[in-house]
ZALUMDREN-244976 format. One line per 5 residues: their letters; for each residue x, y, z of C-alpha. Coordinates in pm, whole numbers, plus 50000, padded with zeros to 5 digits. Layout:
% ZALUMDREN-244976
A> X Y Z | ...
This chain:
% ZALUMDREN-244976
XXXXX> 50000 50000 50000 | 50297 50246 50127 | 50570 50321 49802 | 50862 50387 49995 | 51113 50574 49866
XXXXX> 51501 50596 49904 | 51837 50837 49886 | 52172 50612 49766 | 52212 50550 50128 | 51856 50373 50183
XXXXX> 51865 50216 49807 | 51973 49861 49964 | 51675 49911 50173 | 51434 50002 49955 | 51605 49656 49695
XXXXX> 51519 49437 49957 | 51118 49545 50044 | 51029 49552 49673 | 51227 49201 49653 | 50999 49010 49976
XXXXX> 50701 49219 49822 | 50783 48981 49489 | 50788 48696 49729 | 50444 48750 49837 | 50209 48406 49820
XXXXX> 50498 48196 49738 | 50503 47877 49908 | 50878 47804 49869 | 51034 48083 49668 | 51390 48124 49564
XXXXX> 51643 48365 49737 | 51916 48334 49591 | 51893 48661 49446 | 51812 48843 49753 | 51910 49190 49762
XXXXX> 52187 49160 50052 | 52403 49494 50057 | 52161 49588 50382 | 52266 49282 50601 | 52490 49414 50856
XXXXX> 52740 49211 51006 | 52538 49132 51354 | 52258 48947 51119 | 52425 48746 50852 | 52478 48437 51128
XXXXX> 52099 48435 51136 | 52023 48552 50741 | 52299 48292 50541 | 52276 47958 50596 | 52575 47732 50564
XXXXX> 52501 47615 50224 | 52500 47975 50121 | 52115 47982 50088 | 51916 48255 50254 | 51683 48227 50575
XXXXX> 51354 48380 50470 | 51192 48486 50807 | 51575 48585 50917 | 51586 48823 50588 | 51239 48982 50622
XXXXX> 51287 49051 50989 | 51652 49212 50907 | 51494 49397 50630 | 51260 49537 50929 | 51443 49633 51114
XXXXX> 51722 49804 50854 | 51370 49982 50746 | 51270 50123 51070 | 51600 50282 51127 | 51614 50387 50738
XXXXX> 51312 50587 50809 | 51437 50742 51116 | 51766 50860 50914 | 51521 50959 50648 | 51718 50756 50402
XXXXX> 51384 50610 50323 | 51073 50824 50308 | 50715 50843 50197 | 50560 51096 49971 | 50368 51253 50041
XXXXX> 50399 51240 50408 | 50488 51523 50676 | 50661 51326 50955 | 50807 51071 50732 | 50904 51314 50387
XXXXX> 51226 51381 50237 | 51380 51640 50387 | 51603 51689 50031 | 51292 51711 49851 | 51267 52094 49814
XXXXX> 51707 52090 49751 | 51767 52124 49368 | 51759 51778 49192 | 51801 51683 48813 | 51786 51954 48565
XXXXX> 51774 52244 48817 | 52049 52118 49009 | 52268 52004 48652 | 52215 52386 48525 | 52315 52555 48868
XXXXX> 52632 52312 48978 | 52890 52496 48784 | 52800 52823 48926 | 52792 52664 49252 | 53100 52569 49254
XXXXX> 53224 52889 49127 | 53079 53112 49372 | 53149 52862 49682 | 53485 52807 49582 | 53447 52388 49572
XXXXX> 53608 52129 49408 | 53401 51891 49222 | 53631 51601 49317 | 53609 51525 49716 | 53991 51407 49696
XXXXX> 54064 51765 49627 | 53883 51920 49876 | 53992 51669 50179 | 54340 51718 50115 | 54352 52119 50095
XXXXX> 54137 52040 50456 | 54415 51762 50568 | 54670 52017 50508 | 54506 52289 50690 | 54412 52073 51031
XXXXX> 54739 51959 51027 | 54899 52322 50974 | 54661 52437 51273 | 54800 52129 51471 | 55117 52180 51450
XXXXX> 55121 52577 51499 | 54915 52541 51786 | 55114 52261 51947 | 55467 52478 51913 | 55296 52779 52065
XXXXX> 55175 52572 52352 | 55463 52649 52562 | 55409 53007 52545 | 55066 53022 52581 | 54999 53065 52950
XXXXX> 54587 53084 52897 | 54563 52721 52777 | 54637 52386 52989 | 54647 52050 52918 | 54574 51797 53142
XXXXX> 54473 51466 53273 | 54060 51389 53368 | 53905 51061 53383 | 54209 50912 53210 | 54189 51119 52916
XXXXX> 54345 51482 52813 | 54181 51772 52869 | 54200 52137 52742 | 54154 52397 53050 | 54147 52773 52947
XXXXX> 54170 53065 53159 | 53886 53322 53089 | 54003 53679 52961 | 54057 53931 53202 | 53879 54229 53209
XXXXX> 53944 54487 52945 | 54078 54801 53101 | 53916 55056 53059 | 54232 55343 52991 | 54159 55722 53151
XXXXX> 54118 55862 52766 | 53865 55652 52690 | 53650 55716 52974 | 53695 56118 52924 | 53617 56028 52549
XXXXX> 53299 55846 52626 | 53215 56119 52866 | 53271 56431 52644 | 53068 56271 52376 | 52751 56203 52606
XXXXX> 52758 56539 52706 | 52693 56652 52399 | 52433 56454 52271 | 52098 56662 52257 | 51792 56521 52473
XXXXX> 51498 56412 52228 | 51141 56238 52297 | 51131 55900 52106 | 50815 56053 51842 | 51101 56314 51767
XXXXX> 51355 56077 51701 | 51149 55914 51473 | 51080 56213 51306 | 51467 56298 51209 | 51526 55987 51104
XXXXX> 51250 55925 50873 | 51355 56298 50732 | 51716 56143 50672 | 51639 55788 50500 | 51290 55831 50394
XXXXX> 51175 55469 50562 | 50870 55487 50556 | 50836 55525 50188 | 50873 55153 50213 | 50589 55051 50360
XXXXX> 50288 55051 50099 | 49914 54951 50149 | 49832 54554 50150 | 49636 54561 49843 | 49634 54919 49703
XXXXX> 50016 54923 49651 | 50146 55251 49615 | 49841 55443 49715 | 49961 55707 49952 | 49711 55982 50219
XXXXX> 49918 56283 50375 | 50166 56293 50604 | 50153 55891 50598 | 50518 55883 50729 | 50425 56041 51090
XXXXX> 50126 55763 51127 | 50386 55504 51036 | 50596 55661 51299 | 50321 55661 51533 | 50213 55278 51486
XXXXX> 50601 55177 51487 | 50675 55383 51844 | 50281 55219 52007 | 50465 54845 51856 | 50782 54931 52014
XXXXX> 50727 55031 52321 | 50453 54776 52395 | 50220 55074 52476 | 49880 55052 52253 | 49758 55284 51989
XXXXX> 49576 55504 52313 | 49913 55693 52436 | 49955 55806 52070 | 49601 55935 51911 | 49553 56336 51899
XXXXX> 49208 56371 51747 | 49294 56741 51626 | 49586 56565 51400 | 49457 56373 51068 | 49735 56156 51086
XXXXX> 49732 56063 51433 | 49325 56010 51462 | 49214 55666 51604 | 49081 55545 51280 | 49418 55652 51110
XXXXX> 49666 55473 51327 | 49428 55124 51336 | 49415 55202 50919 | 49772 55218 50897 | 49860 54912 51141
XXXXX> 49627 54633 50997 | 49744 54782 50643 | 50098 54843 50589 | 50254 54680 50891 | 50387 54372 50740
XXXXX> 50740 54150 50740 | 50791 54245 50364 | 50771 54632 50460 | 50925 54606 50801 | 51218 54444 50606
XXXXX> 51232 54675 50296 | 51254 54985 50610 | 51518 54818 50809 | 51685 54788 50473 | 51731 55178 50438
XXXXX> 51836 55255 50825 | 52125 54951 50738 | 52240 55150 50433 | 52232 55459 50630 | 52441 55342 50904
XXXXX> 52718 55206 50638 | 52813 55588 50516 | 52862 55761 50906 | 53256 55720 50926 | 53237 55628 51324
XXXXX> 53018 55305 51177 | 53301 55229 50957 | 53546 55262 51250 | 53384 54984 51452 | 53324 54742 51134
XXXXX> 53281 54710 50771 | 52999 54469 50842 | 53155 54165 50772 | 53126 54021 51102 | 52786 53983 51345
XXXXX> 52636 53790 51605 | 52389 53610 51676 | 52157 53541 51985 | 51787 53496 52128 | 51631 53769 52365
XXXXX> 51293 53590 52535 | 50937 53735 52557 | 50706 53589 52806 | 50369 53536 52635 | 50108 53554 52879
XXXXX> 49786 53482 52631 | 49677 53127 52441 | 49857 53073 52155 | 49993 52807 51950 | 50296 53003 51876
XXXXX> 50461 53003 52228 | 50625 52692 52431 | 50758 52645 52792 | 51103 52701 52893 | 51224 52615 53254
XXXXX> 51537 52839 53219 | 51383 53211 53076 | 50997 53167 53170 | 50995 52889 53477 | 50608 52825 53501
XXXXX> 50468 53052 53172 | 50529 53034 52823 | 50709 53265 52566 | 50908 53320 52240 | 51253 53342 52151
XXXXX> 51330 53646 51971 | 51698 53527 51795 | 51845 53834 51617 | 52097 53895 51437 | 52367 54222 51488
XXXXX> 52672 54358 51287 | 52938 54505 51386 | 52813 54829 51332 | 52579 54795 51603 | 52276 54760 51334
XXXXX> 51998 54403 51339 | 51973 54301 51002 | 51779 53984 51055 | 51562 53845 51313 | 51362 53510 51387
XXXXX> 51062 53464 51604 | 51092 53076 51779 | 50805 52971 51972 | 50974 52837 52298 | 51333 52836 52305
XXXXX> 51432 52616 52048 | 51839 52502 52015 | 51879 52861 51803 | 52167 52632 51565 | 51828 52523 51379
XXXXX> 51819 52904 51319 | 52139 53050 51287 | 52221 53034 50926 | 51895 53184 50824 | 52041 53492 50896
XXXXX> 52295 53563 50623 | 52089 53374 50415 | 51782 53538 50393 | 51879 53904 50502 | 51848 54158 50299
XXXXX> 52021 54445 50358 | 52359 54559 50235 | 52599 54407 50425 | 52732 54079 50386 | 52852 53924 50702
XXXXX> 53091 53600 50659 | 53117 53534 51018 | 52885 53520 51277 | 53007 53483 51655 | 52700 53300 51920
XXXXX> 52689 53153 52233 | 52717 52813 52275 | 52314 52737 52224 | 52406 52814 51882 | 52645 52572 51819
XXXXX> 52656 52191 51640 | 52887 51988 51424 | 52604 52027 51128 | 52631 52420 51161 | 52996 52415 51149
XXXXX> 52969 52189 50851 | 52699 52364 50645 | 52862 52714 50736 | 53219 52618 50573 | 52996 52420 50274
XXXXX> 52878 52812 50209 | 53203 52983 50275 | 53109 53110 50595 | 53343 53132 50940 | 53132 53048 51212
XXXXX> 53277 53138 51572 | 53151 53074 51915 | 53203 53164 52256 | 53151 52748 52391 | 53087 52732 52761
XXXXX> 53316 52466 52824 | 53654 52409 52625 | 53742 52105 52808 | 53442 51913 52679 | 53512 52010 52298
XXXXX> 53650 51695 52143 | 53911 51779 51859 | 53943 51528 51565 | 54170 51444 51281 | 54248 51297 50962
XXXXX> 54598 51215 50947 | 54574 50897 51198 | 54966 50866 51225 | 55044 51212 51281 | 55220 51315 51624
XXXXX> 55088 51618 51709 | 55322 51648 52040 | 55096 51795 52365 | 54771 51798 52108 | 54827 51426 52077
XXXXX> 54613 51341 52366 | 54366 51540 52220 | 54313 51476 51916 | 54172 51133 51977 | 53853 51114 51731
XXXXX> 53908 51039 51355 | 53683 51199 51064 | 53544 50947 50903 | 53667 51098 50555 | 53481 50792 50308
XXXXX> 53146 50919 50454 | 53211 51265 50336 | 53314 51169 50034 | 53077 50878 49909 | 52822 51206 50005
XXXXX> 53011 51470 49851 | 52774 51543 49558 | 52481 51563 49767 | 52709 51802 49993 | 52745 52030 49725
XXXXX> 52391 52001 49636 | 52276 52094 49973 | 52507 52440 49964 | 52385 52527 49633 | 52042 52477 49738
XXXXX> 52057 52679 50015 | 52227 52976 49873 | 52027 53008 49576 | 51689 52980 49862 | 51519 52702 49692
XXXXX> 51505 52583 50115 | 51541 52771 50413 | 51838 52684 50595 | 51629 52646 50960 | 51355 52368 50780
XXXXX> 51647 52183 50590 | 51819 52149 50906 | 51496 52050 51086 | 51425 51800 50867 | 51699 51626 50897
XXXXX> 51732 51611 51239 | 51341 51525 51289 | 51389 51118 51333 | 51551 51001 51646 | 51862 50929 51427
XXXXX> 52123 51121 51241 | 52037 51096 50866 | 52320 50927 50630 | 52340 51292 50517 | 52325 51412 50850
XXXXX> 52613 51243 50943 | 52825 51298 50646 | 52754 51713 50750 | 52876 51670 51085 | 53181 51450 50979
XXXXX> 53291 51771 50791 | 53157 51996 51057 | 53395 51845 51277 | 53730 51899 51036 | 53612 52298 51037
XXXXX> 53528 52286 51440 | 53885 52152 51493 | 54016 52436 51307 | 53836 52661 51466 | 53892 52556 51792
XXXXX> 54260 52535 51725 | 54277 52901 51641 | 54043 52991 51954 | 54307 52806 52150 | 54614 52965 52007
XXXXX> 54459 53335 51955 | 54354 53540 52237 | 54329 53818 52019 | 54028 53619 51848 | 53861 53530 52180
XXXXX> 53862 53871 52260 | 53696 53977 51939 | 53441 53715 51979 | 53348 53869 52326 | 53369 54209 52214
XXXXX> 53092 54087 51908 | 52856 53941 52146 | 52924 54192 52431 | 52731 54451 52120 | 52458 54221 52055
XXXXX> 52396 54182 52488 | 52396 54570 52441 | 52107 54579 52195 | 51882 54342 52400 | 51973 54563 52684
XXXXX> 51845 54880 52489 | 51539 54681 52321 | 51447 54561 52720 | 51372 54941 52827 | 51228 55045 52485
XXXXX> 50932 54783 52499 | 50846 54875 52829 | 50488 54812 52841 | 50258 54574 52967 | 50528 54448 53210
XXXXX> 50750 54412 52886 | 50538 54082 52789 | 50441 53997 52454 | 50057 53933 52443 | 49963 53872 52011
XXXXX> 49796 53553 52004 | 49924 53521 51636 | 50280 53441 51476 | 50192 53698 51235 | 50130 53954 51517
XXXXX> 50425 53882 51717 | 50651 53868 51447 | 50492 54250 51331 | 50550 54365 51660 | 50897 54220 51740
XXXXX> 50999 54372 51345 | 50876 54689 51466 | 51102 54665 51767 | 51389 54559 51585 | 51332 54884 51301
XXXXX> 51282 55142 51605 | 51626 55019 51776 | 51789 55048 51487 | 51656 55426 51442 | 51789 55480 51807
XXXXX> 52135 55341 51686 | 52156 55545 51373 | 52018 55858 51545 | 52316 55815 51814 | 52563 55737 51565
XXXXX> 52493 56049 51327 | 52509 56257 51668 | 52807 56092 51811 | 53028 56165 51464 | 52907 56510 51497
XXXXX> 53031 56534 51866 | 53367 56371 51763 | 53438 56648 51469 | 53341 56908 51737 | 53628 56752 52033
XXXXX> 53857 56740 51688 | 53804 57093 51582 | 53872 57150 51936 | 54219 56984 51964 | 54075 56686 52119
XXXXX> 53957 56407 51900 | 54008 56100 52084 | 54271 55791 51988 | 54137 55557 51726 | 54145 55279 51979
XXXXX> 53912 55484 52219 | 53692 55582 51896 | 53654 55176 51826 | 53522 55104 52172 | 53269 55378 52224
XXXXX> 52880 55234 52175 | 52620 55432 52013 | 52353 55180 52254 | 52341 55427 52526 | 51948 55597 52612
XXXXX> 52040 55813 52920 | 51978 56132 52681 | 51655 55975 52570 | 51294 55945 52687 | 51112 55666 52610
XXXXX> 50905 55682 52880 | 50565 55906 52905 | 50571 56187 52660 | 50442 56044 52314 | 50333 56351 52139
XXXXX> 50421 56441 51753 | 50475 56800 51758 | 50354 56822 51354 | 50348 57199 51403 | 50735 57239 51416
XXXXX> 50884 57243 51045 | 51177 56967 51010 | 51513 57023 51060 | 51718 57072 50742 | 52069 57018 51011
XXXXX> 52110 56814 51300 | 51988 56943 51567 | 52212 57154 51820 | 52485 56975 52058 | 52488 57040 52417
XXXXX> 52692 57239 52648 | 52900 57025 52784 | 52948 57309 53089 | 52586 57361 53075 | 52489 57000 53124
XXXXX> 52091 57124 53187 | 52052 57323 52917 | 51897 57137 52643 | 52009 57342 52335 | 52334 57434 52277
XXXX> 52569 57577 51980 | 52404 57515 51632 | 52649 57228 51423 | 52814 57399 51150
């Protein structure tokens, strides 16, 4: 009744079911041509009798049993089906995939011929090996010893980053200057500088436009925000800001596509200030969940002991470069392992930066991740909890890597990777060229209670690129530090998004996925606003301390954090003043000797 279906690895499989189905009603058939590529060693005692003939009840159980855990690996699925389906069957296949291989391989940089590729990687692990192992010596961070009869890495966390005199005075004389502003007013100058709200258009009447849409955008996007309501924001004597407006303008042109397309503009924007370029060229991000408890029904929540003991809630996992800017975000019901999650994010942004690595805490971390992110060309880098558990492996299986020796006691199983190299490559050009998300590929395969064939042949080169990573973690404090300093950024956002959606006890309450993703996008777009606002304003305040004499070192200028709020309310005052004309400069910098007085000398 059920066709089953198989990849190469479930073909023996799927050879032996359609031969016992030919058996069927046959008293005494022949097996001498049973399919027998699927008996494993542990059954052929019971399968092959000693005249070389084959048991029949021995072979149909075995061929049970090799079935069950076929379909668990999804080597053998059902179509259609949703527990038991391929989870290759949206990756490029025959045609599609024959036209788009070359290119892939272009643009990722891979060899066609898995010999090639395992070498240049045999070469590099045991480069990294051997570096590592000579600067051992020297490197009084990192300790190997004995546990439980095996070696063990122990490494010393990083001390504290001192904080040097200049950089404090630096810090200081650019707060003072930054001019107080009400959140509706923020909104205001930023909208006047990138035009963002141009990009959200009506659900259905496309580019139909009613006056002064921009300030209701504004409106809707600070009541999302800040978790407040439409109420705090309506002034009846104000077209744009009427009841009916605002509720118009939410159920109408708030929307992922448009919340995207905004955020898109505020990226750009933040590209071209020159302190944004000092702390990044947006090549690097992070990546990590801030939680919502949701306090109302819905399907799109799930329990988590650890962030909302008791209640349930939603994972928020964004993404932030290192120019301080989100430029992708995720809504997970629960707290799902974010690694299901994490390569969505240079995948399906849209902005213009493109990020090749991407630092996260250990949640976000797997063998598959490491071995889909080199597949794509990507570096992925996280802060792991605990070193000493990390297992390092190898290739070279007679190589004496000196104090790593104890180590590196697992072996990559290198025939796996390649006997699965074409379906490798398929997966990476599949994923780049978003014929499947990255976060339902990777949930697919890991839906059965085992590792697919594939699966494993991922991990086993996930854990050739996680050796070399953790090699160069090991040996680099430099790179540990920049790690920390990445994710220290992306803390510093959560703390700022925390006491901007201050309503309501800061709890999400949409019932809908839609709705919380709308709201959480709205979030995301109004912190980025905040960042760009304080960036434009700190620049200014650092040509004004250079025309002064006093500039600041580069190194102070790189640690400075445009995530600071102390000079803004977001609490209270939610007015639009639409009767003041917009500003054609930036508004005026404080007095720093006059630290009460709110205006100060115009900017040139």
């Amino acid at each position: 009744t059920i066709i089953f279906q198989a990849t190469a690895a479930g073909q023996p499989v799927a050879d032996a079911l359609q031969f016992l189905q030919r058996l069927e009603g046959q008293r005494h058939p022949d097996l001498c041509d049973a399919p027998q590529a699927l008996i494993p060693r542990a059954w052929r005692r019971f399968v092959a009798q000693p005249d070389h003939q084959v048991e029949r009840r021995a072979y149909t159980f075995c061929t049970l049993e090799r079935l069950q855990d076929a379909l668990h690996r999804r080597d053998v699925f059902v179509t259609p089906s949703e527990r038991w389906a391929d989870p290759g069957a949206k990756l490029l296949r025959g045609g599609a995939w024959a036209a788009a291989r070359p290119q892939v391989l272009r643009t990722l940089g891979r060899a066609a011929d898995p010999a090639v590729e395992l070498a240049a990687l045999g070469n590099a692990l045991d480069a990294a090996y051997r570096r590592t192992a000579a600067n051992l010596a020297d490197n009084t961070a990192v300790h190997v010893t004995a546990m439980n009869g095996h070696a063990t890495i122990i490494l010393s966390g990083l001390d504290r980053l001192d904080e040097p005199a200049s950089l404090v005075a630096l810090r200081a004389a650019v707060a003072a200057r930054l001019p107080r502003i009400d959140l509706p007013d923020l909104l205001l100058d930023v909208q006047h500088w990138t035009g963002f709200a141009d990009a959200f258009t009506h659900v259905s009447e496309g580019g139909a436009r009613v006056a002064d849409l921009a300030v209701s955008v504004c409106a809707v996007l600070l009541a999302e925000a800040c978790n407040i309501g439409l109420e705090p924001l309506i002034q009846p004597e104000a077209p744009a800001l009427t009841r009916g407006r605002l509720a118009w303008v939410q159920q109408n042109y708030l929307r992922a596509e448009t919340l995207t397309a905004a955020n898109a503009r505020l990226v750009a924007e933040q590209t071209r200030i020159p302190l944004a370029q000092a702390w990044g060229g947006g090549e690097v991000a992070s990546a990590d969940g801030l939680r919502f408890v949701v306090p109302v029904r819905t399907l799109n929540a799930g329990p988590n002991s650890k962030y909302f003991p008791g209640e349930r809630g939603v994972t928020y996992y964004n993404f932030t470069s290192d120019q301080f800017t989100g430029f992708h975000a995720i809504v997970i019901p629960g707290a799902l392992r974010d690694s299901l999650y994490i390569l969505d994010g240079l995948l399906e942004q849209q902005t213009v930066l493109r990020p090749v690595e991407v630092m996260s805490d250990t949640a976000g971390y797997s063998d598959v991740v490491f071995g889909l992110f080199w597949l794509l060309g990507y570096q992925f880098s996280p802060r792991l909890a605990d070193l000493g558990e990390a297992r390092l492996w190898r290739l070279d299986p007679a190589a004496d890597y000196g104090p790593l020796d104890g180590l590196a006691r697992q072996r990559v199983n290198a025939d796996r990777i390649a006997e699965q190299w074409e379906d490798l490559l398929r997966v990476a050009g599949s994923l780049q060229q978003g014929a499947v998300s990255a976060s339902e590929f990777m949930r697919g395969l890991q839906s059965g209670s085992r590792a697919a064939t594939l699966t494993r042949a991922i991990a086993e080169l996930g854990r050739i690129a996680k050796t070399l990573y953790l090699l160069a973690y090991i040996d680099d404090a430099a790179y540990r530090r920049r790690i920390l300093v990445q994710l220290n950024r992306g803390e510093g956002r959560h703390s700022l998004a925390r006491a901007t959606f201050h309503g309501q006890k800061g709890e999400l309450r949409q019932r809908y996925r839609e709705g919380q993703e709308d709201q959480l996008g709205a979030l995301g777009l109004v912190l980025n606003a905040i960042v760009l606002w304080n960036t434009r304003y700190m620049d200014a305040a650092l040509d004004q301390l250079r025309s002064q004499g006093n500039g600041g070192a580069l190194a102070d200028i790189e640690r400075l954090s445009p995530l600071g709020y102390g000079h803004l309310n977001l609490l209270g005052r939610y007015r639009f003043d639409l009767a003041t004309p917009l500003r054609t400069h930036l508004r005026p910098l404080r007095d720093p000797t006059r630290p009460d007085d709110d205006e100060g000398l115009p900017i040139p």
